[in-house]
C-alpha positions, 0 to 999 in steps of 0.5 A, a space after each residue: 500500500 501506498 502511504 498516505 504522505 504518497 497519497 497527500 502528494 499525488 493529490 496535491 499535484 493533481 490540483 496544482 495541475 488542474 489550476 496553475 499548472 505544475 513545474 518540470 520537476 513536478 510534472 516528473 515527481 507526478 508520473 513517479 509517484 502515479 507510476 508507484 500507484 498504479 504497481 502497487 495497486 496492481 500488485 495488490 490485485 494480482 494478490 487478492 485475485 490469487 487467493 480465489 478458487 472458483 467452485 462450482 454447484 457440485 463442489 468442483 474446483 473449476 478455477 481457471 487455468 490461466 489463474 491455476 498457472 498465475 498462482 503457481 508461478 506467484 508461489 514459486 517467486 521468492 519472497 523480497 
């Protein structure tokens, strides 16, 4: 999750932006910090999204197999 100092930022200069416009640097730092956004919130999803089995009336495991293959290569990735 991003911090909400991160969060703050972003949202600073979206306004900024939208009102008397940003700096070079600031323009730079925005695409940094929503580039880290978007990673963590994909990385997030791509978490919750593995931890769901697909079941069927009868009790059958009828996960995709492309999510089958995402968990078992997201489980063999070593831990940072």
């Amino acid at each position: 999750m991003l911090s909400k100092e991160k969060l703050n930022r972003i949202n600073e200069l979206s306004k900024r932006a939208k009102t008397i416009g940003l700096t070079k640097q600031e323009e730079m730092e925005q695409k940094s910090l929503r580039t880290e956004y978007l990673q963590t919130f994909r990385n997030s999803f791509k978490d919750q999204l593995h931890s769901v089995t697909v079941v069927d009336d009868n009790g059958n495991d009828v996960t995709p197999d492309a999510l089958k293959e995402s968990k078992k290569s997201q489980n063999n990735k070593p831990m940072h």
